[in-house]
BAFI-3210 file (N, C-alpha, C; in Angstrom, 3 decimals, decimal comma, padded with zeros to 6 digits):
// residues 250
n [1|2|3|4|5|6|7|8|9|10|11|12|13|14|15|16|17|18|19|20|21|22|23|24|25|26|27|28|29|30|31|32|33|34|35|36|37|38|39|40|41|42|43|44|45|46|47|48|49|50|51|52|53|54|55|56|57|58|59|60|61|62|63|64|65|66|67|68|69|70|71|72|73|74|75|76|77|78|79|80|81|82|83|84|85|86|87|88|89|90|91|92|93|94|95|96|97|98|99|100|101|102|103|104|105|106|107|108|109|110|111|112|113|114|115|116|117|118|119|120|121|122|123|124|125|126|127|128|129|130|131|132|133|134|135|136|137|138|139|140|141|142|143|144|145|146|147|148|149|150|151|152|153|154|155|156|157|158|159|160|161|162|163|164|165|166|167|168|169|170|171|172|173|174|175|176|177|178|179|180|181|182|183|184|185|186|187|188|189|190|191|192|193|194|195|196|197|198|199|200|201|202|203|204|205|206|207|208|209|210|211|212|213|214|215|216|217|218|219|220|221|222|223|224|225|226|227|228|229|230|231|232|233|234|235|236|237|238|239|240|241|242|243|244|245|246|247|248|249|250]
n.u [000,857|001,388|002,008|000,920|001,260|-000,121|-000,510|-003,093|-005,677|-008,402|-011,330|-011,898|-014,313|-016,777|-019,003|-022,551|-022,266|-019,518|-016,553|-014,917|-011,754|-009,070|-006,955|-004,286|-003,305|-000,745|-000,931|-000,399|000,565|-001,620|-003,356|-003,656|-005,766|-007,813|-010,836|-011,965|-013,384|-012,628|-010,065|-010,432|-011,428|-008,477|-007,631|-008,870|-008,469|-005,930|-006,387|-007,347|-005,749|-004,250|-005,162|-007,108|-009,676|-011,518|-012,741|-016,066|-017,613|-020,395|-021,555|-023,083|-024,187|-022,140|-021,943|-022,750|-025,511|-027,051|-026,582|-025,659|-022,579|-020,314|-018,360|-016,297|-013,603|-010,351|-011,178|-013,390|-017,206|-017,363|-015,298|-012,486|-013,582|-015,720|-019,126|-018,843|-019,220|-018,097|-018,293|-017,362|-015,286|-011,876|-008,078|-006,215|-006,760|-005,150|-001,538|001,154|002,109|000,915|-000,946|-004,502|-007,493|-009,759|-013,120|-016,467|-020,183|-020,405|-022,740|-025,458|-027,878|-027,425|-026,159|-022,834|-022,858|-020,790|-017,616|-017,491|-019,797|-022,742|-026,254|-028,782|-031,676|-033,229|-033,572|-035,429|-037,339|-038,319|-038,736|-041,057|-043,414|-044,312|-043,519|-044,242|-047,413|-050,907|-052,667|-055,271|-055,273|-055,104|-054,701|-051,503|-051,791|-051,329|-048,223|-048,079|-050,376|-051,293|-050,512|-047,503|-045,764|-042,263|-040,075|-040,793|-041,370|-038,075|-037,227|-038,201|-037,445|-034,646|-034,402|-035,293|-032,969|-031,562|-030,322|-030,205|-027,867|-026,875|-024,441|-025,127|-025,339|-023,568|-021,600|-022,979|-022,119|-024,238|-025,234|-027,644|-030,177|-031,864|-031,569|-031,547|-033,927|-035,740|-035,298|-036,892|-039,638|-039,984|-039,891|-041,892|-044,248|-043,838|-045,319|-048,126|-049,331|-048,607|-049,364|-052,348|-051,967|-049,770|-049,645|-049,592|-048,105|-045,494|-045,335|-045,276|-042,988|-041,287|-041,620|-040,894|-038,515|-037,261|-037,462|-036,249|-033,579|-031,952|-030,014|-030,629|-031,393|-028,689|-027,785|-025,268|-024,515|-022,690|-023,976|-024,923|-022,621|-020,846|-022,557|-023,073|-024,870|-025,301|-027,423|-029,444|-029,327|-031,675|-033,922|-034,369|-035,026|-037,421|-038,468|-039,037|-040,772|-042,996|-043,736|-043,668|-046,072|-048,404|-048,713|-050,058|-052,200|-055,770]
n.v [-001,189|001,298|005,155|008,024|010,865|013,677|017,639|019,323|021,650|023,120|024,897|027,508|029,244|031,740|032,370|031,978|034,970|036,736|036,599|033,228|031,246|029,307|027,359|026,398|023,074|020,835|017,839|014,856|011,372|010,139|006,875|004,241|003,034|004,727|006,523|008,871|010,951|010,493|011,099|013,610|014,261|014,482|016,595|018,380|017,788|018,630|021,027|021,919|021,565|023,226|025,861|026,590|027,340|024,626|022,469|022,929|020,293|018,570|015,127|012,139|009,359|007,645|005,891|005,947|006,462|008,197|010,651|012,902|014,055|016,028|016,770|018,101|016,956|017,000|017,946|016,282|015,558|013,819|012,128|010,452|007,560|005,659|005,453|005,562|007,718|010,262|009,583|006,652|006,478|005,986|006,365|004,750|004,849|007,442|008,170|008,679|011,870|012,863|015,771|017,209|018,966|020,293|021,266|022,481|021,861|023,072|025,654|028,013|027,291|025,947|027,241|028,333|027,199|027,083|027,286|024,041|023,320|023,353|024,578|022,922|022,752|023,129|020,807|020,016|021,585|021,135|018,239|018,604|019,753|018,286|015,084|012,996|010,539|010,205|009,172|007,294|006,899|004,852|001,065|-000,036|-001,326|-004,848|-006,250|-007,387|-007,057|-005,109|-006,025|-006,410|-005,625|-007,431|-005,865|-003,596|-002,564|-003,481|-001,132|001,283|000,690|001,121|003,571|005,180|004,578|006,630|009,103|011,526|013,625|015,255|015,800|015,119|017,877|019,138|018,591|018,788|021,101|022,984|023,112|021,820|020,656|017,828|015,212|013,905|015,242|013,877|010,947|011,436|012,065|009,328|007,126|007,054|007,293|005,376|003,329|001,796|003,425|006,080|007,098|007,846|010,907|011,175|013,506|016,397|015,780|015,766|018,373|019,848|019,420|020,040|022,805|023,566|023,239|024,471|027,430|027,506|028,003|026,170|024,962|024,365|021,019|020,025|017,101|016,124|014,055|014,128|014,031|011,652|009,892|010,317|010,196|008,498|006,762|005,294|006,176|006,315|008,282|008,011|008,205|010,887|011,382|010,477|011,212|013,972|013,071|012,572|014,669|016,816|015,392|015,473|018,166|018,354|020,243|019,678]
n.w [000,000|-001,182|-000,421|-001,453|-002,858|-003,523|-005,561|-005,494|-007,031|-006,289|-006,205|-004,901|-003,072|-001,701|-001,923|-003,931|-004,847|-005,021|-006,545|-007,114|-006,812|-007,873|-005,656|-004,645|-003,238|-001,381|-000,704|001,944|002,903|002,112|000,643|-002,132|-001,399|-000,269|-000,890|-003,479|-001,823|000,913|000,645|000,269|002,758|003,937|002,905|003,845|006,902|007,369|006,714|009,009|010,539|010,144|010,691|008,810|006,318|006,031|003,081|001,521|000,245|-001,587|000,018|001,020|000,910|-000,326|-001,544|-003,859|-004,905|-003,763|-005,200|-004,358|-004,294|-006,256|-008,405|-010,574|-011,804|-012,860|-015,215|-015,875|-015,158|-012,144|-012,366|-014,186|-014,504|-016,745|-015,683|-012,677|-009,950|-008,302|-005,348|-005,209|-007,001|-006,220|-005,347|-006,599|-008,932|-009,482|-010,082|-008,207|-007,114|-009,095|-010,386|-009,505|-010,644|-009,238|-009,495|-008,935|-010,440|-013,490|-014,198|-015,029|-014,064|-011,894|-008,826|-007,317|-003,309|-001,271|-002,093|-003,659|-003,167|-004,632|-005,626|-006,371|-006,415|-008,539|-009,645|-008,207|-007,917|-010,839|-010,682|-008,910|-010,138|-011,735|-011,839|-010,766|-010,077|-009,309|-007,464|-006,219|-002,064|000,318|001,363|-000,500|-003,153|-005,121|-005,915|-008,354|-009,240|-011,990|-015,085|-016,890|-019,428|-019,612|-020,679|-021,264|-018,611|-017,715|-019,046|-017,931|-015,843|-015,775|-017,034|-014,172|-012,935|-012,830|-010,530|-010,213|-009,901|-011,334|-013,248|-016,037|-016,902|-015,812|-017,809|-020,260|-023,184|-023,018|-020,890|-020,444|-019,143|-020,178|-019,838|-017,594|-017,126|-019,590|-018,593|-016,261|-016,629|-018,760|-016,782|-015,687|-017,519|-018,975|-017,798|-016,492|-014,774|-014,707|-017,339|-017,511|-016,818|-018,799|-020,985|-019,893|-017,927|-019,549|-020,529|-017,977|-016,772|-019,180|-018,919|-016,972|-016,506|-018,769|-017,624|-015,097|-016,735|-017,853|-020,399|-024,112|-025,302|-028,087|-028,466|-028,618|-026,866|-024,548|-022,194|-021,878|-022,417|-019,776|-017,756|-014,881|-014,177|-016,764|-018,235|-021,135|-024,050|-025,624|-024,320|-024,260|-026,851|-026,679|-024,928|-026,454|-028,196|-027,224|-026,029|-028,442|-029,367|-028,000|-027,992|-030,509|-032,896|-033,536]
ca.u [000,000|001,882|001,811|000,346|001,247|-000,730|-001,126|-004,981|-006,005|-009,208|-012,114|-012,483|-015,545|-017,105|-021,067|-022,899|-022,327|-018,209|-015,750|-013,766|-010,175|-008,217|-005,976|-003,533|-002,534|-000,308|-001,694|000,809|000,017|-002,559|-002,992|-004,448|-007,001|-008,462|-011,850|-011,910|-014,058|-011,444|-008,454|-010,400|-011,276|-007,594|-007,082|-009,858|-008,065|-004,570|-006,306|-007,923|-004,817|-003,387|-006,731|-007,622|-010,862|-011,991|-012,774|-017,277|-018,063|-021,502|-021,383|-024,246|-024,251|-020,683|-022,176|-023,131|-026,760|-027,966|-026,529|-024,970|-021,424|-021,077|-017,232|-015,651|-012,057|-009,812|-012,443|-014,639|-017,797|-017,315|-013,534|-012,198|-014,165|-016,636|-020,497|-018,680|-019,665|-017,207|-017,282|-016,750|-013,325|-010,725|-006,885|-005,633|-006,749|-004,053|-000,298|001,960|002,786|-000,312|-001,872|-005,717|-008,082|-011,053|-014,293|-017,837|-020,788|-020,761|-024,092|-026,467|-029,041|-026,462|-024,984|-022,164|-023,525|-019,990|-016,632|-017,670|-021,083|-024,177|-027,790|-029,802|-032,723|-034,043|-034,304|-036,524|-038,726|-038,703|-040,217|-042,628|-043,510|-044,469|-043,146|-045,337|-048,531|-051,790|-053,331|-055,932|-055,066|-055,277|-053,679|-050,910|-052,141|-050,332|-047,541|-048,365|-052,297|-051,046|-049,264|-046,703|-044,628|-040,895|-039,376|-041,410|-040,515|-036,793|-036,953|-038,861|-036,430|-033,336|-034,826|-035,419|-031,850|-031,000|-029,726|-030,473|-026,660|-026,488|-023,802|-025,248|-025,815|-022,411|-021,368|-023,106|-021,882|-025,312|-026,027|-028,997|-030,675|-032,518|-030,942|-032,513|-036,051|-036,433|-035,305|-037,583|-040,494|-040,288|-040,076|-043,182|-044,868|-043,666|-046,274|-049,611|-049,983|-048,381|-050,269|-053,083|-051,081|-048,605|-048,912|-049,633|-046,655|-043,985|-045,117|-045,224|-041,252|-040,534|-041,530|-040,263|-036,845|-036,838|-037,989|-035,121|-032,343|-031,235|-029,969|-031,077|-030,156|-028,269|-027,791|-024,078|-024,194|-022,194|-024,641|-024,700|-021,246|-020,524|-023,683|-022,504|-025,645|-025,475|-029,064|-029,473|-029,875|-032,765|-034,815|-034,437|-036,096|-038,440|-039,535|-039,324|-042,175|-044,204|-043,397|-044,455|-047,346|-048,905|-048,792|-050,354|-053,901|-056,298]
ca.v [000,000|002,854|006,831|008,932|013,001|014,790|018,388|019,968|022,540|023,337|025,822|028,249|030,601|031,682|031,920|032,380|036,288|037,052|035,780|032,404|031,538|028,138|027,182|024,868|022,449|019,658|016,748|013,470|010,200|009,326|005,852|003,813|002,318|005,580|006,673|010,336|011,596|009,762|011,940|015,122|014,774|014,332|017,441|019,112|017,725|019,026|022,470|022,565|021,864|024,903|026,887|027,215|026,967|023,133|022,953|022,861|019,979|017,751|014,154|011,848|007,788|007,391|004,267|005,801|005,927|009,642|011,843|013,549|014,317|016,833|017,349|018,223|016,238|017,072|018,525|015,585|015,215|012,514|012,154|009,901|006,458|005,571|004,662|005,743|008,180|010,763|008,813|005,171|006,862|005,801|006,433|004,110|005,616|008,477|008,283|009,347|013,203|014,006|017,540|016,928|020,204|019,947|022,377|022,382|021,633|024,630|025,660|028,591|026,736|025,712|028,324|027,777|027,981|027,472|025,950|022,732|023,016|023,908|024,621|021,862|022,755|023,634|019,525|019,500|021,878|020,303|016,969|019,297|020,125|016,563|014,424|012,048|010,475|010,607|008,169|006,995|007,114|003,563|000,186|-000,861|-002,599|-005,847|-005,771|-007,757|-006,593|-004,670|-006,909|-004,830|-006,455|-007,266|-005,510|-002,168|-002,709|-002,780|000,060|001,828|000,625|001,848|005,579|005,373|004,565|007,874|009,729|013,196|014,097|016,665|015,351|015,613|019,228|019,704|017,851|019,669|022,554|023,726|023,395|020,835|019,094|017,170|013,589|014,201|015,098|013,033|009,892|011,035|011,670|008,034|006,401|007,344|007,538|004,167|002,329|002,128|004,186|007,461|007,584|009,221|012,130|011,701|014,862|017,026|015,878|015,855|019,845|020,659|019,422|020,821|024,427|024,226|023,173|026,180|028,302|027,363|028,591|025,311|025,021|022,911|019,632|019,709|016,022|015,942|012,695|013,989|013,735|009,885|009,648|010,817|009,813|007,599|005,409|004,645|006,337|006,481|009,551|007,646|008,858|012,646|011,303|009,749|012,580|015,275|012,766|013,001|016,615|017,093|014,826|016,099|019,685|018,539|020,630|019,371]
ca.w [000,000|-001,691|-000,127|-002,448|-002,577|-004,891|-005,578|-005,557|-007,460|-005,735|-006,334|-003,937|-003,650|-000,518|-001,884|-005,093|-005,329|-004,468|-007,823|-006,438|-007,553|-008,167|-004,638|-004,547|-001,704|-001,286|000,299|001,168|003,774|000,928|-000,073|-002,723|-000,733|-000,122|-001,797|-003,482|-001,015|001,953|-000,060|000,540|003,856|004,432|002,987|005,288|007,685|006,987|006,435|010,149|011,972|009,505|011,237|007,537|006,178|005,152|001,439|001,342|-000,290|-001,274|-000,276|001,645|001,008|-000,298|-002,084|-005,255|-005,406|-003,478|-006,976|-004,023|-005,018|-007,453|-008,530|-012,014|-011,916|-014,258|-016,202|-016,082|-014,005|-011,615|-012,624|-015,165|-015,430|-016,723|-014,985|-011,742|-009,392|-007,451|-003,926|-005,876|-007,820|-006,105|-005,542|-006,980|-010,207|-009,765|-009,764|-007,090|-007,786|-009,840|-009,885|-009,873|-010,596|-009,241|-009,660|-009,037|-011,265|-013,825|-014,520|-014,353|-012,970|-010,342|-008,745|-006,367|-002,292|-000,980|-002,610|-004,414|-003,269|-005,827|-005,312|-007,651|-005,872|-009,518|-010,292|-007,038|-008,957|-011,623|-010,053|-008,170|-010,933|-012,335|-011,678|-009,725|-010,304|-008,661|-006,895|-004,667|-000,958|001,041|001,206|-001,692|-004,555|-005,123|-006,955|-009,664|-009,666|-012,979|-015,847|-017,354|-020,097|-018,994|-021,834|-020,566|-017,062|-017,718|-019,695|-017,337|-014,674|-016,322|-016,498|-012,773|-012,142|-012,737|-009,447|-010,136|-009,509|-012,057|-014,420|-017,394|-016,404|-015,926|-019,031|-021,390|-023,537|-023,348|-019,540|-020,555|-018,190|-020,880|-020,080|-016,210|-017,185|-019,823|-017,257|-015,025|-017,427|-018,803|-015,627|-015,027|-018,723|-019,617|-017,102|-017,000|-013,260|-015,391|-018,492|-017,545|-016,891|-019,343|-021,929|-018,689|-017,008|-019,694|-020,569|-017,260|-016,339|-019,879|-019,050|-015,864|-016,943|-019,319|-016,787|-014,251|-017,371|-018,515|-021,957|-024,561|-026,362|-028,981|-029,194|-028,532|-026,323|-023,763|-021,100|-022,310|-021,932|-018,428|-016,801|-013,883|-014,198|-017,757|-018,537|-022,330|-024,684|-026,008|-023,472|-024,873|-028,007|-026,449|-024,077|-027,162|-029,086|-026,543|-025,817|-029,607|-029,862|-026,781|-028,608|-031,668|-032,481|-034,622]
c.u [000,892|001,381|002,159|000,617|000,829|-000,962|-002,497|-004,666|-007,084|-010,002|-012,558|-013,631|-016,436|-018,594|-020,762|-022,441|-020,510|-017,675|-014,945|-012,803|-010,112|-007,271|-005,510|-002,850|-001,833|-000,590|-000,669|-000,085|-001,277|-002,089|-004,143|-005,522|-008,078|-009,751|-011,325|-012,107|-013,389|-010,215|-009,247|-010,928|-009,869|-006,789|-007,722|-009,134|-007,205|-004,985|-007,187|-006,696|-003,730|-004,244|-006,516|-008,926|-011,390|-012,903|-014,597|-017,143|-019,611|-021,480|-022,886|-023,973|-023,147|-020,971|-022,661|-024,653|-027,467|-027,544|-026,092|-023,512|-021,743|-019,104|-016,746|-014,329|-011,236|-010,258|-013,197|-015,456|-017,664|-015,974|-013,475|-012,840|-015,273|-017,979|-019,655|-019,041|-018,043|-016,660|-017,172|-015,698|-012,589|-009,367|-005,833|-005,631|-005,992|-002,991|000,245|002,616|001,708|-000,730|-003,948|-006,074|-009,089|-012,268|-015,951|-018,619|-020,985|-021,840|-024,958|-027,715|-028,524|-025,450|-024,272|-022,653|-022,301|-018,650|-017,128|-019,130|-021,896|-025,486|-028,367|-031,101|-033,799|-034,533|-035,307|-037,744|-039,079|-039,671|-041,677|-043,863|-044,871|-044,492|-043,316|-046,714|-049,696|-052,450|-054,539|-055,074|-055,754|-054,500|-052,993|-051,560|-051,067|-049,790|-047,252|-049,744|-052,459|-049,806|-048,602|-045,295|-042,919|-040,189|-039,693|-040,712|-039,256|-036,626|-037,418|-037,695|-035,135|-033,527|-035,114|-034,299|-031,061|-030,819|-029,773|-029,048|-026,487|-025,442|-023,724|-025,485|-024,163|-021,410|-021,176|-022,580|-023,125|-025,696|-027,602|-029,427|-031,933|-032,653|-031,946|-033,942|-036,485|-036,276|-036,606|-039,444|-040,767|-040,447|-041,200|-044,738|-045,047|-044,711|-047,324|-049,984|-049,619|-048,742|-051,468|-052,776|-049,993|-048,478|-048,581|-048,161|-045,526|-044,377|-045,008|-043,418|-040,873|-040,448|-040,645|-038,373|-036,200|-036,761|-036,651|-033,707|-031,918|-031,127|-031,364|-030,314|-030,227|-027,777|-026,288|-023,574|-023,308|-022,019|-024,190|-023,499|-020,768|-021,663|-023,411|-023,624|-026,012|-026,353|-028,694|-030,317|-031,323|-033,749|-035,326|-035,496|-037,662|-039,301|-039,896|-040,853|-042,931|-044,182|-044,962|-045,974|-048,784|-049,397|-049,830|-051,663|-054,575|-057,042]
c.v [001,238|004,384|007,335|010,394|013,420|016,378|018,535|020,870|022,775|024,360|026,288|029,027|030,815|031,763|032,284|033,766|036,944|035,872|034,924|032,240|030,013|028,314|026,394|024,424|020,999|018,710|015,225|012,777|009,620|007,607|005,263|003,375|003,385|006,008|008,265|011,298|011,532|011,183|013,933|015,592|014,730|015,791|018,334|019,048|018,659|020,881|022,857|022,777|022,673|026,066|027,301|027,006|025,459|023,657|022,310|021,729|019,164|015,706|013,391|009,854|007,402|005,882|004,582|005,384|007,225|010,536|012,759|014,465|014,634|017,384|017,059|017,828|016,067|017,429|017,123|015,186|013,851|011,976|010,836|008,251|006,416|004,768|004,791|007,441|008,973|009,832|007,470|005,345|006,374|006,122|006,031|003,936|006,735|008,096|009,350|010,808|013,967|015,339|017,166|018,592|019,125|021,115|021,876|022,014|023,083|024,972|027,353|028,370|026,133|025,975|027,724|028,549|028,178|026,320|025,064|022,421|023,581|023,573|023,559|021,906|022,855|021,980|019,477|020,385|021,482|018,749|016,947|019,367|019,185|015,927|012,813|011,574|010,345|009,499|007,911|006,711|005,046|002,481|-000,160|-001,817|-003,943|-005,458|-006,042|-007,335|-006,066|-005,729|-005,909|-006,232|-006,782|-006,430|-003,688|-001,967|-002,186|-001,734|000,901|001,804|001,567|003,305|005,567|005,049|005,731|008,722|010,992|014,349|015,468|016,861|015,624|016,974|019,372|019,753|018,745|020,798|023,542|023,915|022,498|019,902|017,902|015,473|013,179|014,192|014,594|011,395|009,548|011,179|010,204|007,367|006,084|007,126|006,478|002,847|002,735|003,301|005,417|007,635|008,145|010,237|012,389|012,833|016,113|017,058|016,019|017,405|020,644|021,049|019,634|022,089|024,536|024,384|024,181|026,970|028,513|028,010|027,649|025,700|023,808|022,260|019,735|018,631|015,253|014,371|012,870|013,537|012,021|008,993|009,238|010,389|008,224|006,324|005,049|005,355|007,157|007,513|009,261|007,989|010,149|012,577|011,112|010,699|014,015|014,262|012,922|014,119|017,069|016,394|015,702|017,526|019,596|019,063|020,105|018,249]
c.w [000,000|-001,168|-001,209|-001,650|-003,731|-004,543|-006,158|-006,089|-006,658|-005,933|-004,868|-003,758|-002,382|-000,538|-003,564|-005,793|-005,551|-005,780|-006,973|-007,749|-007,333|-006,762|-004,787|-002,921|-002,319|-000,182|000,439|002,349|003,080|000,398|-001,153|-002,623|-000,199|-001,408|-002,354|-002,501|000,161|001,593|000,491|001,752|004,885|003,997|003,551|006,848|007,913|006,961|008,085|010,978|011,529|009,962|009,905|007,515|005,428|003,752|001,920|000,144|-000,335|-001,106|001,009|001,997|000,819|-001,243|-003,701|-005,718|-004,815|-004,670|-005,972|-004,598|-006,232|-007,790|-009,804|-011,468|-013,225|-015,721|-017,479|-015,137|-013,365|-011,588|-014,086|-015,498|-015,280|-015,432|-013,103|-011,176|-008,223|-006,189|-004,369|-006,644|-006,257|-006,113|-006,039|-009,056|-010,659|-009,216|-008,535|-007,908|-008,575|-009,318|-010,470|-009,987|-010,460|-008,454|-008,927|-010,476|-011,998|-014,773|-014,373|-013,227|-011,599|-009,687|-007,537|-004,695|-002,110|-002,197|-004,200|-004,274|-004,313|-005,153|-006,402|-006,786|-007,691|-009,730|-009,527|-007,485|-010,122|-011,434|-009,616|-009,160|-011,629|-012,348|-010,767|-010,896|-009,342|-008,709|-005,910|-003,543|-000,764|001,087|-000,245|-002,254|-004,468|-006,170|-008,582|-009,655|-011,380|-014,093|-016,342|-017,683|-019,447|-019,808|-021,108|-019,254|-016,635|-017,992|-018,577|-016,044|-015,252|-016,477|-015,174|-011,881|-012,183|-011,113|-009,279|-009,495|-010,248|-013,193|-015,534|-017,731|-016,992|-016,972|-019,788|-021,610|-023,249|-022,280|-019,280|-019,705|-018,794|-020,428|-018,337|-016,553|-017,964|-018,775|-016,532|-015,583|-017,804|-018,174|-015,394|-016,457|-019,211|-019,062|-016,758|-016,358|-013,692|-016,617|-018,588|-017,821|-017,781|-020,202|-020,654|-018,015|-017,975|-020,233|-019,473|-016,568|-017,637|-019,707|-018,564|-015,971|-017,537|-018,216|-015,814|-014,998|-017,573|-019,918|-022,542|-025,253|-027,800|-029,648|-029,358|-027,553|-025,527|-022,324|-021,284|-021,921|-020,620|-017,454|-015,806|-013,717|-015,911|-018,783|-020,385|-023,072|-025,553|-025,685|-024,012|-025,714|-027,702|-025,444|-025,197|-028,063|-028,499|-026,285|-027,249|-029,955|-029,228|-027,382|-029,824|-031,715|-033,997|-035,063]
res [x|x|x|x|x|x|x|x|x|x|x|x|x|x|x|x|x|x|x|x|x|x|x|x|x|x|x|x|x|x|x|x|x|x|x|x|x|x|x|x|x|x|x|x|x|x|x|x|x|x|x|x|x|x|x|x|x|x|x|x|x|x|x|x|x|x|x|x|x|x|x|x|x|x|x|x|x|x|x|x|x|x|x|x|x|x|x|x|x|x|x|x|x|x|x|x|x|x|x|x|x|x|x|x|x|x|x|x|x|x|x|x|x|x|x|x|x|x|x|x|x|x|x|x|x|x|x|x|x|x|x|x|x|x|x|x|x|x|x|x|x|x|x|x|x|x|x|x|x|x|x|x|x|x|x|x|x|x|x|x|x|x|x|x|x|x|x|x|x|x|x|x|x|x|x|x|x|x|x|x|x|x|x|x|x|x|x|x|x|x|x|x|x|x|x|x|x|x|x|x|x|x|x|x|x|x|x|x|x|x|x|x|x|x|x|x|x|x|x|x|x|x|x|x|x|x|x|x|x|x|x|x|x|x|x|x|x|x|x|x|x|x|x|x|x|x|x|x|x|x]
***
């Protein structure tokens, strides 16, 4: 088990309103067996018993499944491999001596509160939004009571493994949170218990998405790329037909 010293780059910034700067620290007693998230509370550490200020970041489950963690590495969200997730990177993915940079999510729609943190309160309006369906009140149905092809299902599953991290946000040239709301549109569209509501709900999390200052998709597949759970640009299409159908008069 090899000691790791890497220099940080680090984004500083003390709220949304005040311009932050790039800091650098050197961090050593690092080892491979350390997570990302492990490596930077070792440099939190290192910066209390300097009475500095610990670097603000977002983290929660550490397991890769709250869309917590929100860090550009090396200027890629999440850091360099694929279908992984900031606190599932690893140390043992960087050489001894490296210089990492590492930013926030850069976004309009997600401005920085402190550091490394961001507001994504906008996806939570977005869901508000929609993102549900409407039900009678009382005991659970069984869970088979409804057949529902397997083929549907999966599909349906695989847009609901999305994490609402913000990624594809950060990704994009465009700032698009397209790859997110369609996800979370189909999830819901694709089975029987959200088709009532479905034109309703995918215009209402399209306004809102505008509304919040996202971009839009241009189709670049970056989101696709970088998206730590896999979730396929297919979706996009598949939320703009219904988008468009939904619209049609006549």
């Amino acid at each position: 088990m090899a000691d790791l010293q890497l220099t940080l780059n680090v984004w500083r910034q003390k709220n949304s309103i005040e311009d932050g700067a790039f800091e650098t620290y050197n961090v050593k007693g690092l080892n491979s067996h350390m997570s990302f998230l492990e490596m930077m509370d070792v440099l939190n550490e290192q910066l209390i018993e300097e009475n500095k200020e610990p670097v603000a970041f977002d983290h929660d489950c550490r397991e890769g499944i709250c869309g917590m963690c929100s860090m550009v590495i090396n200027g890629r969200a999440h850091g360099p491999l694929k279908g992984t997730t900031t606190c599932q990177l690893h140390m043992r993915h960087f050489n001894n001596g490296d210089t990492i940079t590492i930013e926030p999510w850069r976004a309009k729609a997600f401005p920085v509160v402190k550091d490394l943190v961001v507001d994504r309160s906008s996806f939570d309006r977005i869901i508000q939004s929609g993102g549900y369906v409407s039900v009678n009140t009382g005991s659970a149905p069984d869970g088979n009571a409804i057949p529902i092809p397997k083929e549907i299902a999966e599909e349906a599953f695989d847009a609901a493994a999305c994490i609402g991290c913000g990624a594809c946000v950060a990704t994009c040239k465009n700032a698009s949170a397209s790859l997110f709301v369609a996800a979370k549109v189909s999830q819901l569209s694709l089975l029987p218990q959200g088709q009532p509501e479905k034109n309703e709900r995918v215009n209402k999390m399209v306004a809102q998405m505008d509304e919040e200052g996202f971009g839009h998709c241009t189709n670049t597949g970056a989101c696709q790329a970088e998206c730590p759970k896999g979730i396929s640009i297919e979706y996009v299409r598949k939320m703009n037909l219904d988008y468009n159908l939904s619209n049609i008069k006549g």
